[in-house]
DSSP file (Angstrom, degrees, kcal/mol; ACC not computed):
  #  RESIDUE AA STRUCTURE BP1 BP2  ACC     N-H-->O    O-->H-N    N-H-->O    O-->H-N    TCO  KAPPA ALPHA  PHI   PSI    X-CA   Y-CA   Z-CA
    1    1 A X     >        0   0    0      0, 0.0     4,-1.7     0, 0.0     5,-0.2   0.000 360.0 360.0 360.0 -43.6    3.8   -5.4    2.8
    2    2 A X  H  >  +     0   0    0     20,-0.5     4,-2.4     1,-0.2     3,-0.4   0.817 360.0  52.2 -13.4 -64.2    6.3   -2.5    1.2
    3    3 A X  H  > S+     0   0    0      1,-0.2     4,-1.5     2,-0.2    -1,-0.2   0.806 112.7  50.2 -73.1 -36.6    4.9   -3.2   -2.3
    4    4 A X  H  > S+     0   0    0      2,-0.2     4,-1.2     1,-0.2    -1,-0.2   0.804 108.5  49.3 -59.5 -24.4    1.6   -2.7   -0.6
    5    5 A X  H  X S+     0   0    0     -4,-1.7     4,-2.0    -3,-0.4    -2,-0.2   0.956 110.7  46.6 -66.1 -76.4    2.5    0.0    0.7
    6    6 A X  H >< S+     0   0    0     -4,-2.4     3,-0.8     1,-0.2     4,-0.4   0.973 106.9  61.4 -47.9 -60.9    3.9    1.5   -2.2
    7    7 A X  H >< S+     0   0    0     -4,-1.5     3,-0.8     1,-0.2     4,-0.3   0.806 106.0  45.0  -2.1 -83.1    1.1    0.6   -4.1
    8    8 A X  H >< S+     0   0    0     -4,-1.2     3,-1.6     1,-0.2    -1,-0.2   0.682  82.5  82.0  -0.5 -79.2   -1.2    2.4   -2.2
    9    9 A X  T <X S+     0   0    0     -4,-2.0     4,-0.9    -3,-0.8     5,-0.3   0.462  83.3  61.4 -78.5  11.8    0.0    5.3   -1.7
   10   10 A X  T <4 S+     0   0    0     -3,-0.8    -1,-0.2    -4,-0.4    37,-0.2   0.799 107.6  57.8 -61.2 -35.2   -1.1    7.2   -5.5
   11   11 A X  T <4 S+     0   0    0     -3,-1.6    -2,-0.2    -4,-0.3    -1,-0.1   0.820 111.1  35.9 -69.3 -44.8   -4.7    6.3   -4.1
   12   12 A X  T  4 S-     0   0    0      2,-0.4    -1,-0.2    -4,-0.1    -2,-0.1   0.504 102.1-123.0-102.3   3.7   -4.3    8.4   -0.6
   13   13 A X  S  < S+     0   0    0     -4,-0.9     2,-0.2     1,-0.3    -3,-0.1   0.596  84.0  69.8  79.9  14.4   -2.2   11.5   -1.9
   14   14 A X  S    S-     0   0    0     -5,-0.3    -2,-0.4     0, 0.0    -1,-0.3  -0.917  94.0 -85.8-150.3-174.8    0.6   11.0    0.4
   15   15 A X        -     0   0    0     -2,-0.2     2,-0.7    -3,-0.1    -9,-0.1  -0.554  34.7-148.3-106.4 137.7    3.4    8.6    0.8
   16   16 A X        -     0   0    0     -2,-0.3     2,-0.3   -11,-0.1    -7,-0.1  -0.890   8.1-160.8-113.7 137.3    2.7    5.2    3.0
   17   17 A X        -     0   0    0     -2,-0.7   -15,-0.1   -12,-0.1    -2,-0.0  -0.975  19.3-130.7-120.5 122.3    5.7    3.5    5.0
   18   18 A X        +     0   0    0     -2,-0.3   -16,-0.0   -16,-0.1   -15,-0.0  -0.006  34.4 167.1 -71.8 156.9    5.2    0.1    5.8
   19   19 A X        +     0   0    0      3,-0.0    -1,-0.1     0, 0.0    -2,-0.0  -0.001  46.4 103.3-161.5  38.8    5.9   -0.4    9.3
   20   20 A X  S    S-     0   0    0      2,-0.1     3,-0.1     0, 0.0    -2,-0.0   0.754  72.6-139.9 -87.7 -40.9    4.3   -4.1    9.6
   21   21 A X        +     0   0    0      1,-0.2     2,-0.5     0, 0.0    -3,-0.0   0.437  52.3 143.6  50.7  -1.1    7.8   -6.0    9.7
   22   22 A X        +     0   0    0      2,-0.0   -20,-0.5   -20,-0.0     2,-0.3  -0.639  31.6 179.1-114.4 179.9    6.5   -8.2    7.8
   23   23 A X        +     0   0    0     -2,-0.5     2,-0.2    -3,-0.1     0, 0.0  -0.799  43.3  61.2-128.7 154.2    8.2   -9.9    5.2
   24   24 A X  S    S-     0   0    0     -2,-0.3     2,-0.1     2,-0.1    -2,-0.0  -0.430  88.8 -62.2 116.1 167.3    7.0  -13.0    2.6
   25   25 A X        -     0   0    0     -2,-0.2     2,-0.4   -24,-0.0    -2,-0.0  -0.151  44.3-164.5 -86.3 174.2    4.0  -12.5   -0.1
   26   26 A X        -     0   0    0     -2,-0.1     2,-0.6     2,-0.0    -2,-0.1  -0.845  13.2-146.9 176.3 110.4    0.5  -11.8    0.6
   27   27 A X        +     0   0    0     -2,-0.4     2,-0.6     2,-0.0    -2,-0.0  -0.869  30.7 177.2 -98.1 120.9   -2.6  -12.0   -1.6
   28   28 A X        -     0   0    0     -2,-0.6     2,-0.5     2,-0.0    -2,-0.0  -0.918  23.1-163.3-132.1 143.0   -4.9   -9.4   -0.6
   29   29 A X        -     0   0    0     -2,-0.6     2,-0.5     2,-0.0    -2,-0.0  -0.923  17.0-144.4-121.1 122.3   -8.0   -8.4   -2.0
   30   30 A X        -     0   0    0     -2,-0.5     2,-0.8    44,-0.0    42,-0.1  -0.953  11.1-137.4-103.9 106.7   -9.3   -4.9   -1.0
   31   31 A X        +     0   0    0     -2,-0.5     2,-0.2    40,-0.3    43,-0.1  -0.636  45.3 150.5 -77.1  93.2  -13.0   -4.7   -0.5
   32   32 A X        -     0   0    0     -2,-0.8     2,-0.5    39,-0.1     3,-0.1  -0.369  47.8-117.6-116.2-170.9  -13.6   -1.3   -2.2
   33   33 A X    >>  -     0   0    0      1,-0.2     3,-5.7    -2,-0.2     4,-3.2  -0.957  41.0 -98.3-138.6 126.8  -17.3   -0.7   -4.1
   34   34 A X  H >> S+     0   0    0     -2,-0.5     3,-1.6     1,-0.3     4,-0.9   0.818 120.5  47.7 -36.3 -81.4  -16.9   -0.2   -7.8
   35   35 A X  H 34 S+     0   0    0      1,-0.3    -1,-0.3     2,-0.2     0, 0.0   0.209 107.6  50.4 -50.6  13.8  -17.1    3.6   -7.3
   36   36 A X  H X> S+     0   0    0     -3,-5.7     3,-1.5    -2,-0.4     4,-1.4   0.742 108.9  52.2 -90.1 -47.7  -15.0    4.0   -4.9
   37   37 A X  H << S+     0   0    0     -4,-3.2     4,-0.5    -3,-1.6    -2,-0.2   0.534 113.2  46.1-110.3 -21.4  -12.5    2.0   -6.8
   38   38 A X  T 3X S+     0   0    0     -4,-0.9     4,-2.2    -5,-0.3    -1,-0.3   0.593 109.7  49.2 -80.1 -13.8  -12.9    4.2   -9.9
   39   39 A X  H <> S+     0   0    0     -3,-1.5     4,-0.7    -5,-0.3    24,-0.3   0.592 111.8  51.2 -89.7  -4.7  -12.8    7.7   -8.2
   40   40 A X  H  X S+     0   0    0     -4,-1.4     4,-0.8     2,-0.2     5,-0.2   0.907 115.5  42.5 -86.9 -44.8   -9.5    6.4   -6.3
   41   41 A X  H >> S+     0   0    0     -4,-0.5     4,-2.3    -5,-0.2     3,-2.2   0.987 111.8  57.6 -72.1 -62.8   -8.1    5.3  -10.2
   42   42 A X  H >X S+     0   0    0     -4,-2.2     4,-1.9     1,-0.3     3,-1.7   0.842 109.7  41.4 -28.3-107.8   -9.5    8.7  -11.2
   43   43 A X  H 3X S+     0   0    0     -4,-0.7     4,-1.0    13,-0.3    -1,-0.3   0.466 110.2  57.1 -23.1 -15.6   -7.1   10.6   -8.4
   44   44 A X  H <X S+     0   0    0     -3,-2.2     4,-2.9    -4,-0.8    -1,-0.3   0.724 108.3  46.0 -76.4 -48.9   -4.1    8.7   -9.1
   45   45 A X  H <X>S+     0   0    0     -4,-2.3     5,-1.0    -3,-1.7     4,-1.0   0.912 112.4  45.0 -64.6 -34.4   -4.1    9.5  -12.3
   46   46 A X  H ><5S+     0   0    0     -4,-1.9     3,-0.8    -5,-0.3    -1,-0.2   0.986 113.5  57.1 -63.5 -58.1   -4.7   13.1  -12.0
   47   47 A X  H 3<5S+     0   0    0     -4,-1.0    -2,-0.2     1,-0.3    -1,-0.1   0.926  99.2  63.7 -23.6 -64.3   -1.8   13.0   -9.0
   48   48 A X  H 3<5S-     0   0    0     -4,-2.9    -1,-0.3     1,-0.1    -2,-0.2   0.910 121.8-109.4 -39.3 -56.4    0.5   11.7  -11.4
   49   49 A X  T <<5 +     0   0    0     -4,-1.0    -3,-0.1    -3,-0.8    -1,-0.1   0.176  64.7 152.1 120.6  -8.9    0.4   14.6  -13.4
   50   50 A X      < -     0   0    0     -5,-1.0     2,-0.4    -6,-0.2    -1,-0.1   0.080  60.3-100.2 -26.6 152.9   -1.7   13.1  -16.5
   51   51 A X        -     0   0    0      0, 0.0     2,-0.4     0, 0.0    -1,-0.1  -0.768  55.9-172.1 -86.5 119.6   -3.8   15.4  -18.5
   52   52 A X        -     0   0    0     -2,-0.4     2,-0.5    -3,-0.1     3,-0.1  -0.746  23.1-112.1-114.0 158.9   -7.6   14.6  -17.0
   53   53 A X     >  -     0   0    0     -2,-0.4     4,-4.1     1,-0.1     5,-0.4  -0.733  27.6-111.8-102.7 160.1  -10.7   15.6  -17.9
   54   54 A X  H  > S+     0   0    0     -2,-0.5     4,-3.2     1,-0.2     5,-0.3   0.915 117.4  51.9 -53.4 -35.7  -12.9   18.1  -15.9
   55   55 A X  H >> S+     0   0    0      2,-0.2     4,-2.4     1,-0.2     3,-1.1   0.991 107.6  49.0 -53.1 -67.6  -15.4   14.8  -15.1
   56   56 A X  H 3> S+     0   0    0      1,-0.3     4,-1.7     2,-0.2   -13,-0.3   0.877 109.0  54.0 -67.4 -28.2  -12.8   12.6  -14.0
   57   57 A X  H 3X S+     0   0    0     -4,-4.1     4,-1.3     2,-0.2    -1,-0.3   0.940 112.0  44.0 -39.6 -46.0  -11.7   15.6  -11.7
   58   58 A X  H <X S+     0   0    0     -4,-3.2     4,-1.3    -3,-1.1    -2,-0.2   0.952 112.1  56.9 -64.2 -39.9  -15.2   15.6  -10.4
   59   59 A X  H >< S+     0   0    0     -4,-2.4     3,-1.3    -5,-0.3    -2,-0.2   0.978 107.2  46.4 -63.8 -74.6  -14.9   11.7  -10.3
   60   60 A X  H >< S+     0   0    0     -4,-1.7     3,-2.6     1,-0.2    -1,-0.2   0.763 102.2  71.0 -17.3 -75.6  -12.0   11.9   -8.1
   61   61 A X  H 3< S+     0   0    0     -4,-1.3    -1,-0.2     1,-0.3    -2,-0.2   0.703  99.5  43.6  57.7 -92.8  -13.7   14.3   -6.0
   62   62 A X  T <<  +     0   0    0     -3,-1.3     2,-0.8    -4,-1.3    -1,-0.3   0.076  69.8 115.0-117.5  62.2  -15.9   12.2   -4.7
   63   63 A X  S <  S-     0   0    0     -3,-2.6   -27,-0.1   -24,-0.3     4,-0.1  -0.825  72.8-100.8-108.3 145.9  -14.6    9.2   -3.7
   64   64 A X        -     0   0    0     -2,-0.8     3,-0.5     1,-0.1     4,-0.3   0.236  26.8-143.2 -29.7 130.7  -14.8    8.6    0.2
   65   65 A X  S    S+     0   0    0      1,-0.2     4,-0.2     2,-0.1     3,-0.2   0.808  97.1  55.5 -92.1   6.7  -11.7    9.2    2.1
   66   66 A X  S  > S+     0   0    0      1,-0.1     4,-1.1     2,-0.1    -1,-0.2   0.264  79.5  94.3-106.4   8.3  -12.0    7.0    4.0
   67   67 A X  H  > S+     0   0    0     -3,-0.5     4,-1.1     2,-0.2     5,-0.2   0.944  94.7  40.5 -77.1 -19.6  -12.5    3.6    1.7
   68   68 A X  H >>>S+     0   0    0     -4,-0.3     4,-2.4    -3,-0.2     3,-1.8   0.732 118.1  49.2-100.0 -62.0   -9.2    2.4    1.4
   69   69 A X  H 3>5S+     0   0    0      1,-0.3     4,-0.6    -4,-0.2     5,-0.2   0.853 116.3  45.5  -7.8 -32.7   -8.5    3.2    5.4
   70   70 A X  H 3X5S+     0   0    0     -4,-1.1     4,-1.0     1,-0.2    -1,-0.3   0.804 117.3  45.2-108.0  -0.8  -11.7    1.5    6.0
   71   71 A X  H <X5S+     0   0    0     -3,-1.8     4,-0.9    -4,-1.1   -40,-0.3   0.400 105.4  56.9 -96.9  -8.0  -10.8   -1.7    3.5
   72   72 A X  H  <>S+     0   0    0     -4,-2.4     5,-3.0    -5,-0.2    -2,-0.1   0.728 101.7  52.1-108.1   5.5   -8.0   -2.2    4.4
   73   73 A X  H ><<S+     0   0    0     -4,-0.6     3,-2.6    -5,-0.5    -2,-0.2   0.908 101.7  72.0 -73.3 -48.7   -9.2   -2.7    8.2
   74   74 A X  H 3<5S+     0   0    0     -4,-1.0     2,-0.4     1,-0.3    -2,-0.2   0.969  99.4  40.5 -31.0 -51.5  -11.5   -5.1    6.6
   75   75 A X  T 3<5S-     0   0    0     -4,-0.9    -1,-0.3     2,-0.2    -2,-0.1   0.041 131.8 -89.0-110.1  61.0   -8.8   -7.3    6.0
   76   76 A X  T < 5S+     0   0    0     -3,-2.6     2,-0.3    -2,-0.4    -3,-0.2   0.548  88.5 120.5  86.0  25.3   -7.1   -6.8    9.4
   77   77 A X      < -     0   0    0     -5,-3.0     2,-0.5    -8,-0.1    -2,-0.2  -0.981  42.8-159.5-111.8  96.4   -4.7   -3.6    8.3
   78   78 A X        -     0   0    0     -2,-0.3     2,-0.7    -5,-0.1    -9,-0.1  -0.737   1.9-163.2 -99.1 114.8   -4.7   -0.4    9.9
   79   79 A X        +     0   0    0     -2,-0.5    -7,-0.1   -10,-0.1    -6,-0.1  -0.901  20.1 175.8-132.3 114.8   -3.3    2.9    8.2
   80   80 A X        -     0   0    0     -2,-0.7     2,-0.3   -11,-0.0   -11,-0.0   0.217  33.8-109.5-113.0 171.7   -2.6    5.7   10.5
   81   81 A X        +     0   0    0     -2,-0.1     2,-0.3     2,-0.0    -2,-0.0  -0.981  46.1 150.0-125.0 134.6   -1.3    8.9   10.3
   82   82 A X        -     0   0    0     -2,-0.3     2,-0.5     2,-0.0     0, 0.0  -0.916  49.5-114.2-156.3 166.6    2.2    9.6   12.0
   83   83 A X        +     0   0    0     -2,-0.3     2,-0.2     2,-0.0    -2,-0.0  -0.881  50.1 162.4-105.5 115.5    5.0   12.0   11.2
   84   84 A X        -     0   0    0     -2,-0.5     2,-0.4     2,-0.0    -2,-0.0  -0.838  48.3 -96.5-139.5 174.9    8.4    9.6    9.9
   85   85 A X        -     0   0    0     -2,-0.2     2,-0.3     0, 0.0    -2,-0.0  -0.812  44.9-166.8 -96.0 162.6   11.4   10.3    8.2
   86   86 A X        -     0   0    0     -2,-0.4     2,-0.2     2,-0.0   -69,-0.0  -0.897  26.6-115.6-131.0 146.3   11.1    9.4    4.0
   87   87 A X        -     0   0    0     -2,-0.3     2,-0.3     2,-0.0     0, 0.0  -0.407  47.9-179.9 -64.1 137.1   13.8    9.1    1.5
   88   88 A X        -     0   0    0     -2,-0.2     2,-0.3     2,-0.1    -2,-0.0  -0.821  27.8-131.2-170.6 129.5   13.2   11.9   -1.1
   89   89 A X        -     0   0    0     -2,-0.3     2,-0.3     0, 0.0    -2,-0.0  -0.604  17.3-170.1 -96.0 137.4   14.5   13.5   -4.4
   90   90 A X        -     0   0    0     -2,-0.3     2,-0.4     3,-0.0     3,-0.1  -0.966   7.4-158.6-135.6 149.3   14.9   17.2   -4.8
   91   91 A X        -     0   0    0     -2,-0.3     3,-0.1     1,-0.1     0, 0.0  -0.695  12.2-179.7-108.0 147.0   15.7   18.8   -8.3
   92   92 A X        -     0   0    0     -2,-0.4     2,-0.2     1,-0.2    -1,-0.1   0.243  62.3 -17.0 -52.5 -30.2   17.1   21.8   -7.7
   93   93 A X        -     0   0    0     -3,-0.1     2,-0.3     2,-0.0    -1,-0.2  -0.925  59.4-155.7-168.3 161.9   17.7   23.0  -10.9
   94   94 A X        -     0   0    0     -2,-0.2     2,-0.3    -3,-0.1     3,-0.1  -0.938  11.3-145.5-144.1 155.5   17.9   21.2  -14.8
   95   95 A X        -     0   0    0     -2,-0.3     4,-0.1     1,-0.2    -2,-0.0  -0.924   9.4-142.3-113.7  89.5   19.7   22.5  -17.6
   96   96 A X  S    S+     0   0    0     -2,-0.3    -1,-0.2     2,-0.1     2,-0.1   0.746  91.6  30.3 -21.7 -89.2   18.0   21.8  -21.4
   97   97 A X  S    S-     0   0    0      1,-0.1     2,-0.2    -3,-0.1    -2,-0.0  -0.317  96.0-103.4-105.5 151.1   21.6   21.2  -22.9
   98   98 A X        -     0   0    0     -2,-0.1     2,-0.3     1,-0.0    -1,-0.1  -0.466  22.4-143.3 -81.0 155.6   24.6   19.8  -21.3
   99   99 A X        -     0   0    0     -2,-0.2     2,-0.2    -4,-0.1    -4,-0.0  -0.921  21.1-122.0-119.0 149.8   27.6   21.6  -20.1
  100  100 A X              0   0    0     -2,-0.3    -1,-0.0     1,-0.1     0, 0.0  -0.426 360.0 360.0 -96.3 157.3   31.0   20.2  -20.3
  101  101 A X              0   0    0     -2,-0.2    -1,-0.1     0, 0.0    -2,-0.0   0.617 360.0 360.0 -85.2 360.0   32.9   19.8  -16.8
C-alpha cells in the first residue's frame, strides 16, 4: 500500500503515509469520472512545477476534493487527515560551480 500511497499523493497536494500495514500487491482500480480524473492529472502536473497553461490551471481548479477521498472509500480505503512525522530534504543553499575542499 506504500506505492499507493506514494502514488497518490501528487493528486491531493500533500504527502500520504501509508499506515495500513499491509504488505503484498494489490490491483486497485479507483472509480474516478473522466473529469475528475483529468483535473487531478491537470494539478499534479502544475504541483510538479511543469510549465501549464492558464486552462489546465482552470482544469485543475475544479476538480472535486473530495474524489479520490471518496474513491478510494469505494474500494474499502479511508484517507484521513492526521499530523505524523515525514522524512524530508532541505537545500539550504547550492552553489553554480564547485569549490574545492
Amino acid at each position: 500500500m506504500k506505492t499507493l500511497a506514494d502514488l497518490l499523493a501528487p493528486f491531493v497536494d500533500r504527502p500520504i503515509v501509508d499506515v495500513t500495514a499491509l504488505e503484498g500487491r494489490y490491483d486497485v482500480s479507483l472509480p474516478l469520472t473522466p473529469e475528475d480524473f483529468q483535473a487531478l492529472m491537470s494539478r499534479s502536473v502544475a504541483a510538479a512545477g511543469y510549465p501549464t497553461s492558464p486552462e489546465a490551471l482552470r482544469l485543475g481548479d475544479t476538480a472535486a476534493a473530495v474524489a479520490v477521498p471518496d474513491a478510494l472509500e469505494r474500494v474499502g480505503l479511508k484517507l484521513r487527515a492526521s499530523r505524523a512525522p515525514i522524512e524530508m530534504l532541505v537545500i539550504d543553499s547550492i552553489d553554480r560551480t564547485p569549490t574545492e575542499n
